[in-house]
N, CA, C and O atoms as a Tinker XYZ file with bonds, in Angstrom:
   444  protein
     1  N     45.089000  110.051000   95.337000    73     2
     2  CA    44.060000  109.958000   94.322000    64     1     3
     3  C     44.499000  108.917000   93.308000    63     2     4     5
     4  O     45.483000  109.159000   92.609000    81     3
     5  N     44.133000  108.287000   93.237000    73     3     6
     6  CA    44.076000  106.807000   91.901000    64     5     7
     7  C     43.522000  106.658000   90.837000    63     6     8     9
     8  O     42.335000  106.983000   90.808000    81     7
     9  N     44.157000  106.116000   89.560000    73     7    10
    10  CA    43.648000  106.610000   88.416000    64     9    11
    11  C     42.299000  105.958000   88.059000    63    10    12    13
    12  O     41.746000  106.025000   86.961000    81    11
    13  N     41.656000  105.030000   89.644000    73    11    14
    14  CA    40.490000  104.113000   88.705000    64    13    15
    15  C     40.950000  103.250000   88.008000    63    14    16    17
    16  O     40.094000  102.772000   87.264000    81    15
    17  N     42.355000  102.633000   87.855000    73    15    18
    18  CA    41.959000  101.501000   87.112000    64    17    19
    19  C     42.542000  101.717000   85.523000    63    18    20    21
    20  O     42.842000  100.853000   84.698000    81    19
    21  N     42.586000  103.170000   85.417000    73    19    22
    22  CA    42.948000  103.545000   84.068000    64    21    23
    23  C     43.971000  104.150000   83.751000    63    22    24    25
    24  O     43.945000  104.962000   82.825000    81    23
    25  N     45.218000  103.859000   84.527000    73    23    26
    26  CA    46.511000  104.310000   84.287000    64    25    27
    27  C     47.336000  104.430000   83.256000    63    26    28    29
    28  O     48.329000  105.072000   82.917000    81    27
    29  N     46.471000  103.448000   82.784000    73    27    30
    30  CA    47.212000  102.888000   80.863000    64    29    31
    31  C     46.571000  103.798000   80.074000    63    30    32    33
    32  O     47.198000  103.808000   79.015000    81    31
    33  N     45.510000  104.697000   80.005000    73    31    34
    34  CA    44.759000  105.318000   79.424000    64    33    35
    35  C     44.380000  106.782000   79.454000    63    34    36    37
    36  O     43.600000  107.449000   78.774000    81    35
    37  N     45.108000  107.037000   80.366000    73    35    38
    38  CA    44.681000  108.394000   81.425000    64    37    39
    39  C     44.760000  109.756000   80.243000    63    38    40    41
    40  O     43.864000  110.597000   80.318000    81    39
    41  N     45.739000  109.902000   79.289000    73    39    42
    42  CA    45.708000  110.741000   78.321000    64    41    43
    43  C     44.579000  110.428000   77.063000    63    42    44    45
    44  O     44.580000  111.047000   76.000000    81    43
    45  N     43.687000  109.412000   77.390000    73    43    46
    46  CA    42.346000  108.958000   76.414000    64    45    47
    47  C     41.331000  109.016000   76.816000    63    46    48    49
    48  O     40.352000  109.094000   76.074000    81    47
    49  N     41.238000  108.995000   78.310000    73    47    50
    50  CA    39.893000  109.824000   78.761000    64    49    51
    51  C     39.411000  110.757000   78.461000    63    50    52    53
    52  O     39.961000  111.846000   78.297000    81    51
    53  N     38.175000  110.464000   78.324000    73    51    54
    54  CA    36.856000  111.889000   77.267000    64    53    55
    55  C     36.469000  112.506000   78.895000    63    54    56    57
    56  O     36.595000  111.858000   79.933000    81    55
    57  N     36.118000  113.508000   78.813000    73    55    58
    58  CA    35.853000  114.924000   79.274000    64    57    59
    59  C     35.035000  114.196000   80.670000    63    58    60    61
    60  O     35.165000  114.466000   81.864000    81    59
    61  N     34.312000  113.357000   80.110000    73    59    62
    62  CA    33.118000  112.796000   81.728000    64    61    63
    63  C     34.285000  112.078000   82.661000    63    62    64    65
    64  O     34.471000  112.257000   83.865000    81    63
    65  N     35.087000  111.133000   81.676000    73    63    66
    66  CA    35.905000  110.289000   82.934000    64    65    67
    67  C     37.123000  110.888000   83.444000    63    66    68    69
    68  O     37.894000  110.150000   84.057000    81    67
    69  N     37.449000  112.247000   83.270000    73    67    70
    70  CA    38.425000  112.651000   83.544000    64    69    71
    71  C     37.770000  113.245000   84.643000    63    70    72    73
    72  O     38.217000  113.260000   85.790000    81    71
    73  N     36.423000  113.862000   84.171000    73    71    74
    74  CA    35.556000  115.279000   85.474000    64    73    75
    75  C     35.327000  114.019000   86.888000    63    74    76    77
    76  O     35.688000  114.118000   88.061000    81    75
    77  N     34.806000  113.214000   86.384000    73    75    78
    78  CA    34.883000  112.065000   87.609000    64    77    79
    79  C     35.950000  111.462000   88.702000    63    78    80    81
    80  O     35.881000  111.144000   89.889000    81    79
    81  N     36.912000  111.468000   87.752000    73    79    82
    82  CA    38.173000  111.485000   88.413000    64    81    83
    83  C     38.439000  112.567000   89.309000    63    82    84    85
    84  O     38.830000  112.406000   90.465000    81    83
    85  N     38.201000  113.786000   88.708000    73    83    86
    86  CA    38.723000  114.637000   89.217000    64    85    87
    87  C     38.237000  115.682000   90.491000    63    86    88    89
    88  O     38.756000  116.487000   91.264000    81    87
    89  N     36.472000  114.940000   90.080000    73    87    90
    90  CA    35.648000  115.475000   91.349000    64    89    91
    91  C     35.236000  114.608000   92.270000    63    90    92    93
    92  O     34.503000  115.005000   93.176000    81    91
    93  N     35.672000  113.167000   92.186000    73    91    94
    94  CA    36.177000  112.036000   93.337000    64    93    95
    95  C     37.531000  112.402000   93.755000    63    94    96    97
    96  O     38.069000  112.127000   94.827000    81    95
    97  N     37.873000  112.871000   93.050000    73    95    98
    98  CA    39.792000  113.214000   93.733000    64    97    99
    99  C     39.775000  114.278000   95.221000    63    98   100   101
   100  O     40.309000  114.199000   96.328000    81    99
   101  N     38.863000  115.263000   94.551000    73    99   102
   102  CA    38.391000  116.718000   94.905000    64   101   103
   103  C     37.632000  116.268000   96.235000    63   102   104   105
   104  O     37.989000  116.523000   97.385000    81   103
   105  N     36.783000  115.721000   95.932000    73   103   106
   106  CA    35.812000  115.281000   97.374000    64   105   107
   107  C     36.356000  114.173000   98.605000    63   106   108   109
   108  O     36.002000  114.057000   99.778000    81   107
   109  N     37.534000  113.305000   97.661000    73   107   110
   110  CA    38.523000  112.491000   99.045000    64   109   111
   111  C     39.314000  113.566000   99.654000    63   110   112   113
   112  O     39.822000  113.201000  100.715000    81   111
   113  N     39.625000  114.978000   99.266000    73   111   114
   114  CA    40.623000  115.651000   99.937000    64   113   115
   115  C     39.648000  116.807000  100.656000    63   114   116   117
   116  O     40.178000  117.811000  101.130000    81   115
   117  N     38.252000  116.625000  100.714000    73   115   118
   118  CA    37.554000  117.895000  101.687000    64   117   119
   119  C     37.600000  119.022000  100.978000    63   118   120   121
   120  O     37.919000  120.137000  101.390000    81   119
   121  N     37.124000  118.562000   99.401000    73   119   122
   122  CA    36.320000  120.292000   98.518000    64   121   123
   123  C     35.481000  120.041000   98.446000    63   122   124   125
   124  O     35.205000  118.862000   98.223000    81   123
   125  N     34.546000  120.982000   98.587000    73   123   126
   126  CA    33.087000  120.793000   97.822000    64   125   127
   127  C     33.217000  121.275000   96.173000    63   126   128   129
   128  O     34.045000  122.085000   95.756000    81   127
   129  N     32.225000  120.594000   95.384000    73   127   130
   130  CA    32.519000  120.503000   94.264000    64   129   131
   131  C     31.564000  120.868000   93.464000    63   130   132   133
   132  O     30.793000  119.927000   93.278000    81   131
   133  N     31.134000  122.232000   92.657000    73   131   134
   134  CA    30.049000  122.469000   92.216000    64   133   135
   135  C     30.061000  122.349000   90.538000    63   134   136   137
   136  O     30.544000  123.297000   89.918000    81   135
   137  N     29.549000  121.222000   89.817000    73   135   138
   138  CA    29.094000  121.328000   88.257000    64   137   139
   139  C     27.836000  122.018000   87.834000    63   138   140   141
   140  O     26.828000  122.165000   88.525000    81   139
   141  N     27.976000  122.308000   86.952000    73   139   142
   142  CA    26.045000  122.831000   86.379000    64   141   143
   143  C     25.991000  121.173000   85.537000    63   142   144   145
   144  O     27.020000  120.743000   85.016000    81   143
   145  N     24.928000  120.518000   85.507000    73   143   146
   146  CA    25.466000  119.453000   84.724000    64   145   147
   147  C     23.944000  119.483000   83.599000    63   146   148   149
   148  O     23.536000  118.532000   82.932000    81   147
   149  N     23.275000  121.017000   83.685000    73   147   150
   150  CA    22.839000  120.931000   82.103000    64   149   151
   151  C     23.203000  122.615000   81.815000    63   150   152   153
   152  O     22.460000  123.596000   81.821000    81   151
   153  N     24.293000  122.515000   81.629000    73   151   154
   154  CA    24.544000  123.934000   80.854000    64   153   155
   155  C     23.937000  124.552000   79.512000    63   154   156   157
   156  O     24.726000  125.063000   78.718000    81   155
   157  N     22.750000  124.531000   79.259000    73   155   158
   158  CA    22.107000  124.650000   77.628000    64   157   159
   159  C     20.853000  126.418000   78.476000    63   158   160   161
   160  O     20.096000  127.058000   77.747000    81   159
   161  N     21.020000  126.701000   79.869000    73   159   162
   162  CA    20.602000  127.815000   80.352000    64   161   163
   163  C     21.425000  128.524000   81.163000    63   162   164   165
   164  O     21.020000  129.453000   81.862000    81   163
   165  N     22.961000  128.022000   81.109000    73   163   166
   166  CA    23.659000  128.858000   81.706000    64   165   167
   167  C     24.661000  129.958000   81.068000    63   166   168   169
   168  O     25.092000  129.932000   79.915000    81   167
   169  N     24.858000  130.639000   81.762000    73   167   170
   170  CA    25.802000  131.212000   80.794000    64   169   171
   171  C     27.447000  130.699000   79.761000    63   170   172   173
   172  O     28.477000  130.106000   80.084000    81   171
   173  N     27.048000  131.184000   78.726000    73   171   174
   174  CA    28.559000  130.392000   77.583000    64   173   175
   175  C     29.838000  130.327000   78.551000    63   174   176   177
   176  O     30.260000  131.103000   79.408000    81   175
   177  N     30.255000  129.166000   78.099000    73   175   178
   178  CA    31.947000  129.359000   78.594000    64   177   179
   179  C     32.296000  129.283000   80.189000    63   178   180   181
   180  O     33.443000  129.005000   80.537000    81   179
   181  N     31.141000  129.569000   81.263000    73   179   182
   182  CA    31.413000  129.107000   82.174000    64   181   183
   183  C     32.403000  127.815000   82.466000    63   182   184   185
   184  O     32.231000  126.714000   81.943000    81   183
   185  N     33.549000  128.158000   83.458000    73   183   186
   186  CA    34.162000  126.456000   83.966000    64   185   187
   187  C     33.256000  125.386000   84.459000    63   186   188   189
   188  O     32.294000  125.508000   85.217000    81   187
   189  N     33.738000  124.302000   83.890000    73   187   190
   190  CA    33.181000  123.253000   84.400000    64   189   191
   191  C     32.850000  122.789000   86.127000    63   190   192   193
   192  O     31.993000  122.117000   86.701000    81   191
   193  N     34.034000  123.558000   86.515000    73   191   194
   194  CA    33.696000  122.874000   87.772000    64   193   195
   195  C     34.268000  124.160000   88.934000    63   194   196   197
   196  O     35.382000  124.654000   88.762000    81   195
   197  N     33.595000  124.497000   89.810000    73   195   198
   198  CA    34.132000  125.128000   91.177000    64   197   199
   199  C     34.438000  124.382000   92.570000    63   198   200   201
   200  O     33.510000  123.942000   93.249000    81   199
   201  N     35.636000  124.273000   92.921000    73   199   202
   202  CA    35.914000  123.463000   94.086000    64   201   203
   203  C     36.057000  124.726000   95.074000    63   202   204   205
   204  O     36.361000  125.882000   94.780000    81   203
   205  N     35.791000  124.243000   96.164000    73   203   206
   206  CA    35.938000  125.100000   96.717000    64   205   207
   207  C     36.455000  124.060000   98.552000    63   206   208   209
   208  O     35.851000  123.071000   98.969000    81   207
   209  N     37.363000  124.565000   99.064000    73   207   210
   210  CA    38.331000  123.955000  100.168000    64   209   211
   211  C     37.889000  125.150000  101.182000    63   210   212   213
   212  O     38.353000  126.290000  101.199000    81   211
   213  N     36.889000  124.614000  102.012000    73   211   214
   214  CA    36.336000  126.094000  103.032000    64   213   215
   215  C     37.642000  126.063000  104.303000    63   214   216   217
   216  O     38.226000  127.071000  104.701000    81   215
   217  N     37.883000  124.713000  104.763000    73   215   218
   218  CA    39.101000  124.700000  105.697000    64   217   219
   219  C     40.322000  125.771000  105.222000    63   218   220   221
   220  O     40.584000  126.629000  106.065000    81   219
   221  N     40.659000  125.791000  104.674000    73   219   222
   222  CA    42.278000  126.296000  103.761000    64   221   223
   223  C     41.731000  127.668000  103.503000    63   222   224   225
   224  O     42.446000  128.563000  103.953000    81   223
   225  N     40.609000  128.065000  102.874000    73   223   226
   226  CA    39.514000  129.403000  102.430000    64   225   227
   227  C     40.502000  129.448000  101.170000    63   226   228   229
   228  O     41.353000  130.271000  100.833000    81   227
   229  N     40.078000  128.291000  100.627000    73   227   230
   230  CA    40.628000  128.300000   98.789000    64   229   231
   231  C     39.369000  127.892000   97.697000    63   230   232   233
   232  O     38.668000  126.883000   97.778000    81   231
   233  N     39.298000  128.769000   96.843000    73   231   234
   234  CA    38.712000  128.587000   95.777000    64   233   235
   235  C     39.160000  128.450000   94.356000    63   234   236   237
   236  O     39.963000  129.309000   93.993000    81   235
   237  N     38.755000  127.415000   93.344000    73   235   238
   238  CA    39.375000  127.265000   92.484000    64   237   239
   239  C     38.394000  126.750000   91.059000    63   238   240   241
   240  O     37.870000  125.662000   90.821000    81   239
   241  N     38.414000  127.965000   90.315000    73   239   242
   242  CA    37.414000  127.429000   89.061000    64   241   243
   243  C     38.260000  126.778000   87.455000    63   242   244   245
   244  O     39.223000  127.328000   86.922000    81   243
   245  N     37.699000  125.746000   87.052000    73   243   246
   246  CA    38.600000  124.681000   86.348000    64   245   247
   247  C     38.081000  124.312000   85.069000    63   246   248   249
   248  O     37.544000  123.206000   85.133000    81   247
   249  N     38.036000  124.867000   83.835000    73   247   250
   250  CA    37.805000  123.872000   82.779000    64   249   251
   251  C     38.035000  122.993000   82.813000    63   250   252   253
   252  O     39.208000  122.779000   83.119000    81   251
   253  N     37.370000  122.096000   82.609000    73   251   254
   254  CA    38.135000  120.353000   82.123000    64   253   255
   255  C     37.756000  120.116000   80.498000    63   254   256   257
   256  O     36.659000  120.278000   79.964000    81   255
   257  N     39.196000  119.619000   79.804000    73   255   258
   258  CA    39.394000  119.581000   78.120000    64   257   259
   259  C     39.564000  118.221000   78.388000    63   258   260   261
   260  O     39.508000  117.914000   79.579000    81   259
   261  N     39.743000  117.394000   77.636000    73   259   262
   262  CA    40.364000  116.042000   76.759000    64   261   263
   263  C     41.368000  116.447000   76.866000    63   262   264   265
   264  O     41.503000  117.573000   77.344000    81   263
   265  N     42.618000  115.596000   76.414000    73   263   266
   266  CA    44.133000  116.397000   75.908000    64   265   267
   267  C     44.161000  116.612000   74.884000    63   266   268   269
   268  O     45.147000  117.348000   74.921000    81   267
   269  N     43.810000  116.592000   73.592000    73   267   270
   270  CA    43.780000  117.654000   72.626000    64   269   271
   271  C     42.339000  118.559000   72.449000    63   270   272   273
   272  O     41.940000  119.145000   71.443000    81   271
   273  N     41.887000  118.484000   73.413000    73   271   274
   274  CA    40.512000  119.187000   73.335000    64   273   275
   275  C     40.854000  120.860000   73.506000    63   274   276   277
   276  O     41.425000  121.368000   74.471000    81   275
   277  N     40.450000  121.413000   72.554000    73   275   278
   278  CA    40.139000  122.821000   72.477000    64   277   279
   279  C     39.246000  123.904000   73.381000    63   278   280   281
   280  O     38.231000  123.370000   73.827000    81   279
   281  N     39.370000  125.032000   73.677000    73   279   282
   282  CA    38.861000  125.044000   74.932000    64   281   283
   283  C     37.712000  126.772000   73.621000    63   282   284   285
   284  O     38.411000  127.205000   72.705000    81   283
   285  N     36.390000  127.360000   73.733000    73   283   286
   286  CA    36.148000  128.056000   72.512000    64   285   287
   287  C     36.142000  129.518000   73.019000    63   286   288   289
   288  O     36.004000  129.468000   74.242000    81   287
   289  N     36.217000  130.578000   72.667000    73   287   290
   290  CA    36.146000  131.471000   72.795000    64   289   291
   291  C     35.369000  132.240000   74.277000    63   290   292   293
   292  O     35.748000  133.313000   74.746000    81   291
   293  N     34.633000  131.698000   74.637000    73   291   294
   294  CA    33.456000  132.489000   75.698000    64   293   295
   295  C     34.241000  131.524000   76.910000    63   294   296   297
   296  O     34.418000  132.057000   78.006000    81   295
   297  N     34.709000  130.092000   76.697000    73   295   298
   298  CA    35.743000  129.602000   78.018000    64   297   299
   299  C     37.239000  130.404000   77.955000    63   298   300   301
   300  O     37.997000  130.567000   78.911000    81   299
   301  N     37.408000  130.766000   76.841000    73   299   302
   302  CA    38.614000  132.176000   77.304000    64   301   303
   303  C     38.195000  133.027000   78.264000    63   302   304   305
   304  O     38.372000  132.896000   79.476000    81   303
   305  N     37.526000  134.074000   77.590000    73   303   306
   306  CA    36.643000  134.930000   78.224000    64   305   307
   307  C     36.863000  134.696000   79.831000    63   306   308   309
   308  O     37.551000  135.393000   80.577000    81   307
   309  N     36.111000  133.550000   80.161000    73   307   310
   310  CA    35.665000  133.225000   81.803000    64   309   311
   311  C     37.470000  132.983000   82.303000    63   310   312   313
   312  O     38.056000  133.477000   83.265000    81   311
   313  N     37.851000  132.296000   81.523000    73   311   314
   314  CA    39.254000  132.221000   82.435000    64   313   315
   315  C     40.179000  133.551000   82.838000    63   314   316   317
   316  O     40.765000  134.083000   83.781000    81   315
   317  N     39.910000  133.674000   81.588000    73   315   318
   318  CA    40.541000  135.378000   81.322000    64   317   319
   319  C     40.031000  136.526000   82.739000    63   318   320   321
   320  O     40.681000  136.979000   83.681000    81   319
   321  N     38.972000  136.646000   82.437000    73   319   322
   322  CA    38.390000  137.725000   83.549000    64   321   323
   323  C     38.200000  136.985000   84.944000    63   322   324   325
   324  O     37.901000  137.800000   85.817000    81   323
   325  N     38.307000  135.385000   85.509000    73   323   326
   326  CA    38.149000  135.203000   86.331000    64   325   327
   327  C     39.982000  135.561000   87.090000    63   326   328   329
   328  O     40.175000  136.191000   88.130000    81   327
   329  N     41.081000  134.942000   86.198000    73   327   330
   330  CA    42.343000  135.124000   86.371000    64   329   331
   331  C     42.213000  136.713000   86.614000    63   330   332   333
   332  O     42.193000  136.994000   87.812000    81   331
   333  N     42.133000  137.682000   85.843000    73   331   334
   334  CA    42.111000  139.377000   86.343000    64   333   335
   335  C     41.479000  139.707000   87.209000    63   334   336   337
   336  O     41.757000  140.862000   87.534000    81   335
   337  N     40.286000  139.012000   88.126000    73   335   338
   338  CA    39.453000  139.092000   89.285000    64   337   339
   339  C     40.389000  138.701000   90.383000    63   338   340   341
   340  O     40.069000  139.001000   91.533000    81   339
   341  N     41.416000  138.119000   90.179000    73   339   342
   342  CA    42.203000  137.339000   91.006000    64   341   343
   343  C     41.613000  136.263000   91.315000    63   342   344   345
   344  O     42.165000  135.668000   92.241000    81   343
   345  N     40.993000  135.933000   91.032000    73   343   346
   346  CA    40.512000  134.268000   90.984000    64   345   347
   347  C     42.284000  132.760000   90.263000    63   346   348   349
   348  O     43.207000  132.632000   89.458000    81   347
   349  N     41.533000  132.087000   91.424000    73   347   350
   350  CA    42.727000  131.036000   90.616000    64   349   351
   351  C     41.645000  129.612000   89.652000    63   350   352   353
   352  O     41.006000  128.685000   90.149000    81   351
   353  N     41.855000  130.036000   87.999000    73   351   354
   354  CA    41.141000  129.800000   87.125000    64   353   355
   355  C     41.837000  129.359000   85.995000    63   354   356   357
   356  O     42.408000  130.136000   85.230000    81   355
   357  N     41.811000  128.001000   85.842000    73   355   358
   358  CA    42.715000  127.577000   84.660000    64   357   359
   359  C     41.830000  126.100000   83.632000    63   358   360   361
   360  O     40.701000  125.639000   83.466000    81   359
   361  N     42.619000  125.968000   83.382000    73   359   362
   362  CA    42.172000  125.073000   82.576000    64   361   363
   363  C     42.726000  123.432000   83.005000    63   362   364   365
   364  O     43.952000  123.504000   82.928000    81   363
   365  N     42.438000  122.374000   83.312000    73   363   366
   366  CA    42.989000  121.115000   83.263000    64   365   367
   367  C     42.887000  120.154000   82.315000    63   366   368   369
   368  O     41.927000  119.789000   81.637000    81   367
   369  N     44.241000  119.723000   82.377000    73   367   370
   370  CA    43.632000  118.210000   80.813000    64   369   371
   371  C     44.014000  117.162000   81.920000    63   370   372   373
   372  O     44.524000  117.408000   83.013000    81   371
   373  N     43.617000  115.797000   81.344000    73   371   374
   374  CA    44.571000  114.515000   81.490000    64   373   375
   375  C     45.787000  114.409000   82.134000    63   374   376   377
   376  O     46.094000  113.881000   83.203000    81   375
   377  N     46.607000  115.174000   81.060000    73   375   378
   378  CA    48.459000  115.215000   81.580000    64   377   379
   379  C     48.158000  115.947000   82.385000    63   378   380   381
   380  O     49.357000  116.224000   82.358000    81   379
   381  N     47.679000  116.696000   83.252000    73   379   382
   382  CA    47.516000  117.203000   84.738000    64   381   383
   383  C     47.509000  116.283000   85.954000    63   382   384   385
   384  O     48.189000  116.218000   86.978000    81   383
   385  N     46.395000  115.540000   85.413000    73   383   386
   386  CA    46.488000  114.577000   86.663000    64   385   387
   387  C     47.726000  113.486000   86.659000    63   386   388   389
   388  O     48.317000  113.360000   87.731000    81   387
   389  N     48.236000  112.561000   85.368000    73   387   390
   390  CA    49.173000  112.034000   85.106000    64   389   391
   391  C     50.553000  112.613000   85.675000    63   390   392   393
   392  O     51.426000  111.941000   86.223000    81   391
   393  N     50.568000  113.460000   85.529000    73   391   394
   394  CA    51.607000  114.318000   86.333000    64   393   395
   395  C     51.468000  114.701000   88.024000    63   394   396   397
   396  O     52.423000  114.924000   88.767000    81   395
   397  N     50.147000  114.711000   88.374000    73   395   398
   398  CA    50.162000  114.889000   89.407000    64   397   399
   399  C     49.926000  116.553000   89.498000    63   398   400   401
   400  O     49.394000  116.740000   90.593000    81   399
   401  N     49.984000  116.991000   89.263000    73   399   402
   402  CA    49.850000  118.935000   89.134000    64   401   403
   403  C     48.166000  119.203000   89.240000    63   402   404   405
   404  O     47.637000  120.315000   89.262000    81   403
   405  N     47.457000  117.862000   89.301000    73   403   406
   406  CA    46.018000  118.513000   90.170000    64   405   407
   407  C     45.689000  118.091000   91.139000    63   406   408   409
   408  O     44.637000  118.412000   91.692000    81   407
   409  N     46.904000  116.871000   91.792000    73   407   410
   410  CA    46.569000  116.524000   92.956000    64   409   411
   411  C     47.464000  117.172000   94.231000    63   410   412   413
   412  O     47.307000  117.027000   95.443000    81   411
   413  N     48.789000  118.193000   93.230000    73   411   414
   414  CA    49.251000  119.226000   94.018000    64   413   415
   415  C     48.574000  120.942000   94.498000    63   414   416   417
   416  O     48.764000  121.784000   95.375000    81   415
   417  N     47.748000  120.750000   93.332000    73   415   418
   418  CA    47.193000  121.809000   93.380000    64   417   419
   419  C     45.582000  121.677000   94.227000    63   418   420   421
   420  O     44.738000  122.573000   94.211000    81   419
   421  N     45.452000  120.537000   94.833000    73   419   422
   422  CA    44.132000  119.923000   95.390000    64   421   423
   423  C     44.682000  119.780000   97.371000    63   422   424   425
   424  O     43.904000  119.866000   98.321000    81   423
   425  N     46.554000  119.501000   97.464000    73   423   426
   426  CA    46.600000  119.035000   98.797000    64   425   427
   427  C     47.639000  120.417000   99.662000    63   426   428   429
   428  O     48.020000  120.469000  100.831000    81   427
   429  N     47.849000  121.401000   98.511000    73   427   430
   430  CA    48.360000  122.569000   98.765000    64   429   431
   431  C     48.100000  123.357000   99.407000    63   430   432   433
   432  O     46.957000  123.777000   99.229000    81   431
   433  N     49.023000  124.130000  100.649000    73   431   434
   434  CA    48.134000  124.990000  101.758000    64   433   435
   435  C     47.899000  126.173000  101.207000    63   434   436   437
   436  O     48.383000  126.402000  100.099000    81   435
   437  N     47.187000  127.061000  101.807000    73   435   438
   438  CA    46.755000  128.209000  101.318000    64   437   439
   439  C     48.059000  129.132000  101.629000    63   438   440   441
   440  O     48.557000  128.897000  102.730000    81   439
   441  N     48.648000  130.055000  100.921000    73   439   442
   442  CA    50.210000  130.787000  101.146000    64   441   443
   443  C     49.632000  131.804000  101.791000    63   442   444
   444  O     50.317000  132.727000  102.230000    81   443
């Protein structure tokens, strides 16, 4: 997965060019990738994004923040109760992908 071009910048990407990145990353490795992309009738706090890897039978629901972006109360909530569902449900910034820790967590077999 490649940063686009924006390697120099990757911790300054706003919320769209990171989700782009990250759901072109998602779709070169065989997830399907589900956004709501007008959330103003869905429910609060929902994650941004559900990938889902049907080969592997992995599912994975993902806030995407800025890197100092704050994540508000009702996206607790969803992480919170999706993590106690046993769901694997977290949050990603920037320094995720810079690090590589979403493109490990994208080419990882199912345990």
């Amino acid at each position: 997965m490649s940063t686009g071009g924006l390697a120099g910048s990757v911790l300054a990407w706003s919320e769209k060019e990171f989700q782009e990145q990250v759901v072109a990353g998602a779709k070169s490795l065989g997830w399907l990738v589900y956004h709501t992309h007008d959330s103003r009738r869905s429910e609060p706090g929902f994650p941004d994004l559900v990938l889902v890897q049907p080969v592997r039978g992995r599912v994975l629901f993902r806030e995407l923040k800025t890197q100092k972006g704050r994540t508000t109360q009702a996206q607790d909530t969803w992480i919170e109760a999706l993590t106690r569902a046993g769901q694997d449900a977290a949050i990603w910034r920037p320094s995720d992908w810079e690090s590589r820790d979403i493109h490990r967590a994208l080419v990882v077999q199912r345990a």
